[in-house]
N, C-alpha and C positions, 0 to 999 in steps of 0.2 A: 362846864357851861361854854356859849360861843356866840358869836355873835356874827350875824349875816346882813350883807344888803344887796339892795335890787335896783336896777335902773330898768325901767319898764315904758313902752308906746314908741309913738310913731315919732323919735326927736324930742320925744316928752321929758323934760326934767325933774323926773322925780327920784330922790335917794332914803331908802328911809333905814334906818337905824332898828334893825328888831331888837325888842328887850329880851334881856338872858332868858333862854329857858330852862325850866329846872328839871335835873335830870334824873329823878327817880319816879319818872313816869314806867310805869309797869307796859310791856308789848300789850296785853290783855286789852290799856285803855284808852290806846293807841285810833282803837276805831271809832271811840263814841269824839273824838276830838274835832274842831271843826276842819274845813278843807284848808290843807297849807300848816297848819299846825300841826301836823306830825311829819312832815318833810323838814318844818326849822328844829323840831326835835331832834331827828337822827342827823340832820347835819350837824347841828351843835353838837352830839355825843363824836362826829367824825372829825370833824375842821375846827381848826380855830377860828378861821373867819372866810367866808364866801360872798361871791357876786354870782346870780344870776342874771343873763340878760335877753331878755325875751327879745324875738327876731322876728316883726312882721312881713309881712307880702306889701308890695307896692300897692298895688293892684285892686282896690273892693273885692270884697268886702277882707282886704285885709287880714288874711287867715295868717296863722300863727305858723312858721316854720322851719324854725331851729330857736334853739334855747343854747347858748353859752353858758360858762359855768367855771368862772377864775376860784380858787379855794387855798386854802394854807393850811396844809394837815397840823393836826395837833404834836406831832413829834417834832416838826421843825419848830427847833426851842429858841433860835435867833429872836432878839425882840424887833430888827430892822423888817425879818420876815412876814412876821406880825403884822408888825405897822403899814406894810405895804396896800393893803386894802381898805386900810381906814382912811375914809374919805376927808376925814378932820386933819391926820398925821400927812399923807400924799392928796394935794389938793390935783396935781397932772389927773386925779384916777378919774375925775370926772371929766373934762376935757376928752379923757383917750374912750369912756364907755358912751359918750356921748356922739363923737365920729364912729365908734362900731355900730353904733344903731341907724346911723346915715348909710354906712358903705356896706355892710356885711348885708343887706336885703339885692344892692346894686352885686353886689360878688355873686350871691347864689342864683340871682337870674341868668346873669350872663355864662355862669356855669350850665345852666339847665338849658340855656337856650344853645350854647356854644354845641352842648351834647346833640342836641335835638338835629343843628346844621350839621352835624360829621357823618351822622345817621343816616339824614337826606343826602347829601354826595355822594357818599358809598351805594346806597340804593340807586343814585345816578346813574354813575358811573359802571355799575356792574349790572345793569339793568339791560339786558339786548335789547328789547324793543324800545326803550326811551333812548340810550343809544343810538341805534337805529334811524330815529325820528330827530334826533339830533343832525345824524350826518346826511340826511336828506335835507333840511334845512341847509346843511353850508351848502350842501350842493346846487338846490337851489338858488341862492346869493353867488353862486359862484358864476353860476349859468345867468343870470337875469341880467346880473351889472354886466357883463359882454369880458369881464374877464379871461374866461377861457380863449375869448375870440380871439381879446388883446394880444395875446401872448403866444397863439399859433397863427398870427395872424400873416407875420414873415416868411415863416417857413411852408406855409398851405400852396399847393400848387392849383393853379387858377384854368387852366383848360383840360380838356381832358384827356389827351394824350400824356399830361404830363401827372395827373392823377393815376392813373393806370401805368405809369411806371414810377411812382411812389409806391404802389400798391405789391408792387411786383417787387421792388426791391426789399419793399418793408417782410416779403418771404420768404428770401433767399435764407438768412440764417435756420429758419427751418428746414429746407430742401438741402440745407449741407450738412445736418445733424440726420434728416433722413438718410442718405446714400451715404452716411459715413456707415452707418448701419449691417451696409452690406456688404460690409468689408468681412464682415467678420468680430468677433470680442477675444479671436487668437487663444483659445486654450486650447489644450492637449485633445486631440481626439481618443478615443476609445482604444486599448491595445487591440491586435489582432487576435482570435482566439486561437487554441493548440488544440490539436489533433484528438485528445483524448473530450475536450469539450464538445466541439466537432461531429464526435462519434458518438457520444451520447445526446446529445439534440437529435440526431439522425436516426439512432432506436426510441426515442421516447414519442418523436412526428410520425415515425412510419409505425409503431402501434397504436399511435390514438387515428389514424387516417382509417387505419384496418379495420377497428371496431366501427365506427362511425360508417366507414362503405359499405362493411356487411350489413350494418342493422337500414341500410337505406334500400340495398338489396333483397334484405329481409321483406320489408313492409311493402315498398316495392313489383316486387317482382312472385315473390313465392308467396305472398297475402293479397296481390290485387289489390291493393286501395290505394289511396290517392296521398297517404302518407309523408309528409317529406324528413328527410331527417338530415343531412346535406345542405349547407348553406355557404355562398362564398365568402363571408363574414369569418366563419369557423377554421378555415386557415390559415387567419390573422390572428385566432385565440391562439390555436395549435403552436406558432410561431411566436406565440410571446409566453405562454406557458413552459414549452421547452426549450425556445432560444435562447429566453432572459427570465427564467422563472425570480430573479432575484428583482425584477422590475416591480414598481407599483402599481403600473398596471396589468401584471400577472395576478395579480393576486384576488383570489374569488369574491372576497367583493365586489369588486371592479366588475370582474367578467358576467357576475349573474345579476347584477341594480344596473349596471351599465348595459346588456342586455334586456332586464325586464324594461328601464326605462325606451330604449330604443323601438323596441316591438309595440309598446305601447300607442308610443307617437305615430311608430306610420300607421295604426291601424285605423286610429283615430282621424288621420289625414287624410285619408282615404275616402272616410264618409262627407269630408270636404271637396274631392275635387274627382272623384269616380262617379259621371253621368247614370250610371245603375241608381244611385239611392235618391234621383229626382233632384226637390229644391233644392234638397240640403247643401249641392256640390256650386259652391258661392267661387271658388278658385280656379284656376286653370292651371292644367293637370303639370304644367310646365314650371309653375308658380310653388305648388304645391312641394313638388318632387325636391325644389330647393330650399322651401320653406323648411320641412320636415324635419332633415337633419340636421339643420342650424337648431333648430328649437331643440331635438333631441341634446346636440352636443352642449348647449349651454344648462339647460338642465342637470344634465351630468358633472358637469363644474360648478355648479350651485352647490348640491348634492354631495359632492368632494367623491365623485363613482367614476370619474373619465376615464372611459376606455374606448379606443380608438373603435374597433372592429366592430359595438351599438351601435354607432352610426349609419356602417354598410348596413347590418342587419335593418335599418331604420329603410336605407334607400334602398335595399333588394325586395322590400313588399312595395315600396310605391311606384315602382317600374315595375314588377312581377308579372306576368300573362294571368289567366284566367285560374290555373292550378292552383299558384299562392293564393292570390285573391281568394278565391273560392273557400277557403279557410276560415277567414273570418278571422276572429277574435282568439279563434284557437290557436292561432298564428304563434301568438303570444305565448302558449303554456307546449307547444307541440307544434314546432322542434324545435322554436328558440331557448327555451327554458329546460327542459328534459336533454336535449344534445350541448349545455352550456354544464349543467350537474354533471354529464357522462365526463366532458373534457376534465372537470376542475377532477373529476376522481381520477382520471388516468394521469394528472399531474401529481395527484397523492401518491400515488400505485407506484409509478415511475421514475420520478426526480429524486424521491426518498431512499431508493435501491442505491443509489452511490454515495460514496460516503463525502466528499467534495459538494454535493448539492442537499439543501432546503427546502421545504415547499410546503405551504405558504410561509410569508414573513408574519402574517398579518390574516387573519377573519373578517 
């Protein structure tokens, strides 16, 4: 058996004394029992003696939300143990459950609300645009009350001569970080190369020139058409494929995206600023010429394709005489594209023949 009590409401003094229950209530009939009468059941078979204490909201309508729950298991066989809950043996017990029903509604608010404000700060605080909206406010209070005025108000130069060499001076530390510049950042330059290097850049340029001249002769000269396969761009490939086939921008990527991209652009620019296609040409041919290869080269560094020699091929169609031009679009696939595949094979063909050289690092 056991025996339980309760202090229940809002500051209400109520303690009531449950009578024993008896304990060979079967689980089976546990359910037909009224509400609350099978909770002091199985507490009696657990505790020797319990307090529950129900924890209202401040607040209407007063919702219910926490329930305490002081108890003295039935193994602890001290009788002071015991006694500790009996409101007749410890008369303090009513006094102390009688402040928890004051403060413990004040404790769980200020817990919930406490959480709720750490929540909004954070969200404050880590909020760019409130933020934001924040610091345009100080800045406005900073600027309205004449603050900022206040405080540069001594040192503001008041005519204009004397403005204009505030201005001037306020540059100098840039102009001496610039021209420091040109000094140089003193590393090592490049060694020189050796004889044997040398000589094979010098066979691997004068057989890709050879192919390339004849097939321009070829088309040229013994086919009659209008063909070009020669571009002054392609001596720049030639010299970086066999000068420094170890460079990044040897390497065919580079030379056939960085090409295609090139050829693209001036052809393209061209319907911008060549009087032949009417309205379309919005540019001046002067505008254009400079335009083009900028666009080209920054593309090409978007891209990660930079190669120097796209460019030229960009600005040799936008100067070109009427031959190039005349090409059109084909520009692009013949001879920029077909004489760029021919170079990158005769850098396969060639560089690979020595056992000192690579070629490519990189696809």
């Amino acid at each position: 058996s056991g025996k339980s009590w309760s202090l229940g409401g809002l500051g209400e003094e109520s303690m009531r004394v449950e009578a024993e229950q008896p304990l060979n209530v079967k689980a089976a009939d546990l359910s037909n029992l009224r509400v609350g009468e099978a909770h002091k059941i199985a507490a009696a078979r657990l505790f020797h003696s319990s307090v529950a204490i129900p924890i209202w909201d401040l607040i209407p309508p007063h919702p219910l939300i926490a329930v305490i729950v002081l108890y003295t298991p039935l193994e602890y066989g001290e009788p002071w143990v015991h006694d500790y809950l009996d409101p007749k043996r410890n008369p303090k017990m009513v006094n102390f459950l009688k402040e928890m029903t004051h403060s413990m509604p004040l404790a769980i608010r200020w817990m919930n609300v406490n959480d709720a404000w750490s929540s909004n700060v954070t969200d404050f605080v880590q909020d760019p645009r409130i933020k934001a909206r924040r610091m345009w406010h100080v800045l406005r209070i900073v600027v309205c009350t004449g603050w900022m005025r206040i405080c540069n108000t001594d040192n503001t130069p008041k005519t204009l001569p004397a403005k204009i060499k505030a201005a001037f001076v306020s540059t100098l530390p840039f102009w001496k970080d610039y021209f420091e510049k040109w000094k140089g950042q003193h590393l090592t330059p490049p060694p020189n190369g050796d004889i044997r290097h040398s000589m094979q850049t010098f066979i691997c340029s004068l057989g890709a020139f050879l192919l390339l001249s004849w097939l321009h002769h070829f088309f040229e000269v013994d086919l009659s058409t209008d063909f070009i396969v020669l571009l002054g761009s392609f001596a720049a490939v030639i010299t970086l494929i066999h000068g420094a086939p170890n460079s990044p921008y040897s390497q065919p990527r580079m030379v056939m995206a960085g090409h295609l991209i090139g050829a693209v652009v001036g052809v393209a620019f061209d319907y911008l600023a060549n009087p032949n296609f009417g309205d379309s040409a919005v540019l001046p041919l002067w505008v254009a010429v400079a335009l083009a290869p900028s666009v080209a080269t920054a593309i090409m560094a978007f891209t990660g394709t930079t190669h120097p020699p796209a460019a030229a091929c960009c600005l040799i169609y936008m100067i070109g005489g009427e031959r190039i031009k005349s090409l059109g679009w084909i520009y692009v696939g013949f001879p920029t594209m077909a004489s760029c595949a021919i170079l990158v094979f005769c850098g396969l063909l060639q560089n690979n023949i020595f056992p000192n050289r690579k070629y490519p690092l990189f696809w």
